[in-house]
C-alpha positions as CSV (number, residue, x, y, z in Angstrom):
1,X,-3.5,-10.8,20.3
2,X,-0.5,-8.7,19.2
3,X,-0.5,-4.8,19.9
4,X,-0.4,-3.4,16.9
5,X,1.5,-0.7,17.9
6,X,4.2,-2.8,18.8
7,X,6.6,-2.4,15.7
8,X,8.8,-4.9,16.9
9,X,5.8,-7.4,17.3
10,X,4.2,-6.7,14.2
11,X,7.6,-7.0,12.1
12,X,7.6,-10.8,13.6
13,X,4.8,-11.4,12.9
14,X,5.2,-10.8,9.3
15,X,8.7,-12.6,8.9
16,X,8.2,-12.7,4.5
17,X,7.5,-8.8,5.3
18,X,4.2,-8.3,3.1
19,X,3.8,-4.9,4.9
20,X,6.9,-4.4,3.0
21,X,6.0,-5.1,-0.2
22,X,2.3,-2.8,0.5
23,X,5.0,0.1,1.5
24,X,7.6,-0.7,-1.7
25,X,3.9,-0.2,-3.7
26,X,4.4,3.4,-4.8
27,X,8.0,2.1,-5.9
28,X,6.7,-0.7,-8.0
29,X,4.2,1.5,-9.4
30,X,7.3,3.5,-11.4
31,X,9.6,1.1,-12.5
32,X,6.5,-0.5,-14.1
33,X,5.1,2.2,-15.9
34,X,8.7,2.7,-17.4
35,X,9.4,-1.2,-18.1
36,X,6.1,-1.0,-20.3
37,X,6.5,2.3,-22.0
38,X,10.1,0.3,-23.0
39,X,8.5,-2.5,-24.3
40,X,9.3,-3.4,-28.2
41,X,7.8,-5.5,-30.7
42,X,4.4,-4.7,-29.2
43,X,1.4,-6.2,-31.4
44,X,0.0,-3.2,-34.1
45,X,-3.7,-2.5,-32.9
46,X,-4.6,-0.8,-36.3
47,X,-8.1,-2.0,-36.4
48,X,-8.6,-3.0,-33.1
49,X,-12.2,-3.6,-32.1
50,X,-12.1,-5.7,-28.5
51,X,-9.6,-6.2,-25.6
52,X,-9.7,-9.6,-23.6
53,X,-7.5,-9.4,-20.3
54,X,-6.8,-13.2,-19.6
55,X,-5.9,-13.3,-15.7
56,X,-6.7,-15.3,-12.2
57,X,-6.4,-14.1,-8.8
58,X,-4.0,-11.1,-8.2
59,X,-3.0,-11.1,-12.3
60,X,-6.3,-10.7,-13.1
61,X,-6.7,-6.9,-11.2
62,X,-4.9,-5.3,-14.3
63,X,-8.0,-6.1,-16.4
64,X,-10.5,-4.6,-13.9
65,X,-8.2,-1.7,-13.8
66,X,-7.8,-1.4,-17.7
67,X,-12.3,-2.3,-17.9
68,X,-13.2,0.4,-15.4
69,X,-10.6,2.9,-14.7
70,X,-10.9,3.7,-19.0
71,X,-14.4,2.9,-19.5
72,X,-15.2,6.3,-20.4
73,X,-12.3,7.2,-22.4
74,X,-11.4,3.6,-24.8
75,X,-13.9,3.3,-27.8
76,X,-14.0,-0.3,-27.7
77,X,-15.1,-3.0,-25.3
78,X,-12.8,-4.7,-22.9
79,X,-13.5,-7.9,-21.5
80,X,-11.7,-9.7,-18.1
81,X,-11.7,-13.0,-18.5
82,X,-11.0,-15.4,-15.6
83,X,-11.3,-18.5,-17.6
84,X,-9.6,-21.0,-20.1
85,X,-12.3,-20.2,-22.2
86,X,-12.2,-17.2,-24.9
87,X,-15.5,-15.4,-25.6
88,X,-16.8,-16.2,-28.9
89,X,-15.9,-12.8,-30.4
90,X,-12.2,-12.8,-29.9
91,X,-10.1,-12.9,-33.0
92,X,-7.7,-11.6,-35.3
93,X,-9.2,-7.9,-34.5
94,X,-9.0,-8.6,-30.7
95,X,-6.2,-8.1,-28.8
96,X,-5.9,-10.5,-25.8
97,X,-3.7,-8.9,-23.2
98,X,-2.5,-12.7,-21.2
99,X,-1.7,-11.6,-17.3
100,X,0.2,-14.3,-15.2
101,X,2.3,-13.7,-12.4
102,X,3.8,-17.0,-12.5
103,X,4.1,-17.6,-16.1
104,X,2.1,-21.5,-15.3
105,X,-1.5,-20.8,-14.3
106,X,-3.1,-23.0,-16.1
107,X,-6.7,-21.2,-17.0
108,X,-3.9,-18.4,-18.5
109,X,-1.8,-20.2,-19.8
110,X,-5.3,-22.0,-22.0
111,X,-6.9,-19.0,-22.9
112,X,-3.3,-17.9,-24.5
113,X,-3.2,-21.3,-26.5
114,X,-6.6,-20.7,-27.6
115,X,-6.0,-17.1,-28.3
116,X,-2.9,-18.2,-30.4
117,X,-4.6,-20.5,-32.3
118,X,-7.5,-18.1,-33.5
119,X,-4.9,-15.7,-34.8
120,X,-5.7,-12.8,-32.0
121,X,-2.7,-10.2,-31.2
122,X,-1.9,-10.9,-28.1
123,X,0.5,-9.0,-25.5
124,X,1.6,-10.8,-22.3
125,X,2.6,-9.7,-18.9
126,X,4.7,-12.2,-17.0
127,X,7.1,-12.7,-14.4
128,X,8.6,-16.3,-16.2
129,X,7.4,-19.8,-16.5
130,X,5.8,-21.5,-19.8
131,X,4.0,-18.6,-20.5
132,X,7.2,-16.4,-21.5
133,X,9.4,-19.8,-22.7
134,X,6.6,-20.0,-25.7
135,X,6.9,-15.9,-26.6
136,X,10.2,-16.1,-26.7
137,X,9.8,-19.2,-28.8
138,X,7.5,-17.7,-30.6
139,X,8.8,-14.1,-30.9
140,X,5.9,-12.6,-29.6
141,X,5.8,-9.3,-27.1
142,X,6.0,-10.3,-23.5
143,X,6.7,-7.6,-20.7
144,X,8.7,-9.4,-17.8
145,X,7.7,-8.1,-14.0
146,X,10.5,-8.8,-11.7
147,X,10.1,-12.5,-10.0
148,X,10.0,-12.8,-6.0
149,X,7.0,-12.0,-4.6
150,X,3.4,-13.7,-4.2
151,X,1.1,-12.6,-7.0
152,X,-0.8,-10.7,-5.1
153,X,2.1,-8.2,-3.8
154,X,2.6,-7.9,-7.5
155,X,-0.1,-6.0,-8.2
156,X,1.5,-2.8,-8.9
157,X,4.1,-4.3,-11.2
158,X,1.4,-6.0,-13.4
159,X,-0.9,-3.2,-13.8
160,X,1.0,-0.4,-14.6
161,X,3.7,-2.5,-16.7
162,X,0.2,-3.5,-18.8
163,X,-0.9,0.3,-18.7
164,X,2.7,1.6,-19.9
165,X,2.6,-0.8,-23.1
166,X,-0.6,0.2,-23.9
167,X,-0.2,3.2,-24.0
168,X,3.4,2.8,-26.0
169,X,1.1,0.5,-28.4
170,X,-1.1,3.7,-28.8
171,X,-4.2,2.3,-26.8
172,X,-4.1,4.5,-24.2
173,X,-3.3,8.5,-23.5
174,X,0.0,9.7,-21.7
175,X,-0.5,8.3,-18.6
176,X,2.4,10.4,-17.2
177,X,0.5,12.8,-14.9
178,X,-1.8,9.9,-13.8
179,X,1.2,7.7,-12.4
180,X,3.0,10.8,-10.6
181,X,-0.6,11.2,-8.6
182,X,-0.7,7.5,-8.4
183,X,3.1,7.1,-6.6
184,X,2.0,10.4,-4.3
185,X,-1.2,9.1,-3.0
186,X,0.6,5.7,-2.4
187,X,3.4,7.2,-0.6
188,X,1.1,9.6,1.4
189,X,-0.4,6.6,2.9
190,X,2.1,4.2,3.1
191,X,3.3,6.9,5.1
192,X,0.4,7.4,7.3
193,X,-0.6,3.8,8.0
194,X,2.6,2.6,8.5
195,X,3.2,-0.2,11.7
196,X,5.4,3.1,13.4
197,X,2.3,4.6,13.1
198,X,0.6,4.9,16.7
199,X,-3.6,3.6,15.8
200,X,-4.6,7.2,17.6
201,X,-2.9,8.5,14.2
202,X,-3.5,5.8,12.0
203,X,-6.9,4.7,10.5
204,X,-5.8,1.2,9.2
205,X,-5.1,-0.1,12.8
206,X,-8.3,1.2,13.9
207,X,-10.2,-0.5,11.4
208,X,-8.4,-3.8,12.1
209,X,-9.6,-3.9,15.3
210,X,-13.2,-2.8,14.8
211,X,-13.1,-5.9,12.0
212,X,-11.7,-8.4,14.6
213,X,-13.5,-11.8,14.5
214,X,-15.8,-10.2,12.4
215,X,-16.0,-11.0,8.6
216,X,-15.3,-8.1,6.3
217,X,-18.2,-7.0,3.6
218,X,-16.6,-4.5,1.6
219,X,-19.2,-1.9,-0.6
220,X,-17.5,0.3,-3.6
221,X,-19.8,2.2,-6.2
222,X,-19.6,0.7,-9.4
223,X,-16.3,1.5,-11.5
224,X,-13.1,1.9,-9.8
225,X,-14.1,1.8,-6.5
226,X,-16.3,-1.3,-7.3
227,X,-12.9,-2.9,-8.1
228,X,-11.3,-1.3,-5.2
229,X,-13.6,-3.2,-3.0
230,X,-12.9,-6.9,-4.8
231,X,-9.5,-6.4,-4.0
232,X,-10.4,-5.6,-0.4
233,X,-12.2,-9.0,-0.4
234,X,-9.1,-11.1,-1.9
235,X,-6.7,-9.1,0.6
236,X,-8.8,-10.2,3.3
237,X,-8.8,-13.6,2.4
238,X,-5.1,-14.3,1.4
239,X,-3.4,-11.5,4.0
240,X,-6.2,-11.6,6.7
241,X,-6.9,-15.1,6.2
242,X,-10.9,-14.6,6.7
243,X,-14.0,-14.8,4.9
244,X,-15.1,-11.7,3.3
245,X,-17.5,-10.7,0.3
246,X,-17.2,-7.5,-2.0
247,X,-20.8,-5.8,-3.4
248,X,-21.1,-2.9,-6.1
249,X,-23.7,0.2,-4.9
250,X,-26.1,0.3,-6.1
251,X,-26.8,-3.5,-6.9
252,X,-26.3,-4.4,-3.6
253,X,-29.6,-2.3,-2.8
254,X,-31.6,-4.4,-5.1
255,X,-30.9,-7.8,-3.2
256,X,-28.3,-7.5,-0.5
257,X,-30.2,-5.4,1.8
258,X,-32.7,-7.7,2.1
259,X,-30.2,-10.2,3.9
260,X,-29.0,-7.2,6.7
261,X,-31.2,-9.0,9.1
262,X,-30.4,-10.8,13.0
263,X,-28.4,-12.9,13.7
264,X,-26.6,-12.7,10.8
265,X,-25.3,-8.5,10.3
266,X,-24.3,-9.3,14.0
267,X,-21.0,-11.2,12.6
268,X,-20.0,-8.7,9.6
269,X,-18.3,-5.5,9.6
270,X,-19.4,-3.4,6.8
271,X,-16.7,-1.2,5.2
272,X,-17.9,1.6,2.5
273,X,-15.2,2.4,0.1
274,X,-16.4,6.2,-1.3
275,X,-14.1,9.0,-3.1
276,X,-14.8,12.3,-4.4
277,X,-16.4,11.7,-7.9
278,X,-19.2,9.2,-6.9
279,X,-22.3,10.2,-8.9
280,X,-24.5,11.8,-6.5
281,X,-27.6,9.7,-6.8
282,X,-25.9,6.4,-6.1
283,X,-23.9,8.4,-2.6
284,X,-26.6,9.2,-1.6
285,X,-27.6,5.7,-0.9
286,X,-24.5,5.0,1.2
287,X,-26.0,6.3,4.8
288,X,-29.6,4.4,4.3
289,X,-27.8,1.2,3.2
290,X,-25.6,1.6,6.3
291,X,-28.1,2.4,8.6
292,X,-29.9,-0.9,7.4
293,X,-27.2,-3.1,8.0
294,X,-26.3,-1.5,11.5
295,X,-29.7,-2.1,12.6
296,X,-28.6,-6.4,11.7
297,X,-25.8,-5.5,14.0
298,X,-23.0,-5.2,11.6
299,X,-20.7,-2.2,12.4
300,X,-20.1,0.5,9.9
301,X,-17.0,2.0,8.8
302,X,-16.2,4.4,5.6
303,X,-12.7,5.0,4.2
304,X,-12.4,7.7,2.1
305,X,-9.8,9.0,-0.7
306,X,-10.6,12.4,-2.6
307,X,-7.4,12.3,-5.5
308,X,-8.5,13.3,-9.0
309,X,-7.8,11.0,-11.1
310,X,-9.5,7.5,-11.5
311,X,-6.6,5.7,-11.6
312,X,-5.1,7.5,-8.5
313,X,-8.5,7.4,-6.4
314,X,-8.4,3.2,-7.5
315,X,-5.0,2.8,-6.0
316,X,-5.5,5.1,-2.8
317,X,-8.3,2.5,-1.9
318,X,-6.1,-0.6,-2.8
319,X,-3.4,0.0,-0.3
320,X,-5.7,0.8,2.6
321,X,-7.0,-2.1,2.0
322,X,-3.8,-4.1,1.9
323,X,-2.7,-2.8,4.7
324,X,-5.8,-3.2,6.7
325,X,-5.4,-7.3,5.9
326,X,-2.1,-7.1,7.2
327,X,-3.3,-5.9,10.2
328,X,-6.4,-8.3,10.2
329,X,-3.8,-11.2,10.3
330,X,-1.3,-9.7,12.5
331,X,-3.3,-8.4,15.4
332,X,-4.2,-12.1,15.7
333,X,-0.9,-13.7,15.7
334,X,-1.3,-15.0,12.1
335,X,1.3,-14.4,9.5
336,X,-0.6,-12.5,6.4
337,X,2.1,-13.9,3.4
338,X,1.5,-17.9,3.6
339,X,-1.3,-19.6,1.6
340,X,-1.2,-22.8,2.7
341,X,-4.6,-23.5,1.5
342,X,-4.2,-23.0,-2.4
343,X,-0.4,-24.3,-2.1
344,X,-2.5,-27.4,-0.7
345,X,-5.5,-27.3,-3.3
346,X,-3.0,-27.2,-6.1
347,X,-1.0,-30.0,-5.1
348,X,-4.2,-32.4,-5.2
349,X,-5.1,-31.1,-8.6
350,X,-1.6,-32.4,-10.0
351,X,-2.7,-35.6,-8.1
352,X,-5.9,-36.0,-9.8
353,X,-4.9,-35.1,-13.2
């Protein structure tokens, strides 16, 4: 095991430095609001009726962002859609917003064909590859991320490069205030949970450790911090290199609970993911849900943001959670940035195809 409060230790044990990219987050998070609110030749949404954000793995955050961190303020539906399939409705009065780190995913790069070819408007997000070869070839609107990093550390770049055209295309409000409480909460913490941050002063380390060998189950009230909490669960696969699942309060009370039973709670850690403008009916469910899987054996751990602003509470969850991975990996030797696994999967795809 490494001590985690061993900066020198951690630092080589991450030698592609992802703890970096979680602390350049707050950075990211500006120069993508501004490369979006730049963007020209954006598509006209007069008309509009539906959004469909095209995305897999890490690309495909933006669109849980845009779904629930806006539910209550857009007028029309928005749709995520990991698939290569379009949902019937999308058309010329859909815009179909095409999110892919790389430029090649494949299930992306499908639903932008078949997008084209029903004559929707359609804005991409894009760090290269085919994906912004055929807008250029085509002329159409593409906002370009800055290359280099694995998807996932891309997150901030994505999102709020998506959320800045947006709202230059009119969709969305001034998002000005939003992002300034976005970057402060992220540097706050980066801040606090930092590797030079002793675990007596630094909640992130702690939590590593109560996780250990256990596998991660990570709760979030549905709307941001349900999406909050899938994150958690990707981080802790790709960085922590674990098993771990994600639930929304209060579904998870209508089926999950029934599974917080022995043996099995005995294996998980439990990890509630709350903030200051849960409705009060569904917090309240938190401590009785908890207290039924502690009595499976699971531990139980809460982390806690109270920022105003959706967008802002959403983030202040994400990179706790990133950085909490991190730590998963690294207090265990294991290096959080490789995926060996998927680098491996894809390789026998091209094989079989």
């Amino acid at each position: 095991m490494i001590d985690l409060d061993d900066p020198g230790s951690v630092r080589a044990g991450d030698p592609a430095d992802m703890l970096g990219a979680v602390a350049a987050l707050p950075r990211h998070v500006a120069e993508a609001y501004a490369n979006g609110r730049a963007a020209s030749g954006l598509p006209d949404l007069a008309g509009l009726t539906s959004v469909v954000c095209c995305g897999m793995g890490g690309s495909a955050v933006a669109g849980d962002v845009l779904k629930q961190a806006f539910r209550e303020r857009l007028g029309i539906p928005v749709d995520v859609n990991r698939s290569p399939v379009l949902p019937a409705f999308a058309g010329p009065s859909t815009l179909v917003v095409v999110s892919s780190y790389s430029g090649n995913t494949a299930e992306t790069l499908a639903a932008f064909h078949e997008a084209a070819a029903r004559g929707c408007r359609i804005l991409t997000i894009t760090g290269g590859g085919a994906l912004s070869e055929e807008c250029a070839a085509r002329g159409w609107a593409a906002v370009h991320v800055p290359g280099g990093f694995q998807p996932r550390a891309a997150v901030g770049h994505l999102t709020f490069a998506m959320l800045g055209a947006l709202e230059s295309a009119g969709l969305l409000p001034s998002l000005a205030e939003a992002v300034d409480e976005v970057v402060a909460e992220l540097e706050r913490a980066a801040a606090d949970l930092a590797p030079e941050t002793p675990a007596e002063r630094n909640p992130a380390k702690v939590l590593a450790t109560t996780i250990g060998d256990r596998i991660p189950v990570i709760w979030g009230i549905e709307g941001v911090a349900s999406v909050a909490a899938m994150r958690w669960k990707t981080q802790m696969n790709e960085n922590g290199k674990v098993p771990a699942f994600a639930s929304a309060m209060s579904e998870l009370d209508h089926n999950e609970v029934v599974g917080w039973t022995r043996p099995y709670g005995e294996r998980c850690a439990v990890i509630g993911l709350r903030h200051g403008a849960e409705p009060e009916e569904l917090s309240a469910r938190f401590p009785l849900s908890a207290d039924i899987a502690r009595d499976a054996g699971a531990t139980y751990d809460e982390v806690r943001v109270g920022t105003r602003s959706a967008l802002a509470t959403l983030f202040g969850l994400v990179v706790v959670g990133d950085l909490v991975s991190c730590y998963v990996a690294l207090r265990r030797g294991v290096d959080p940035t490789p995926v060996a696994v998927i680098d491996r999967l894809k390789a026998a795809l091209a094989r079989a195809t």
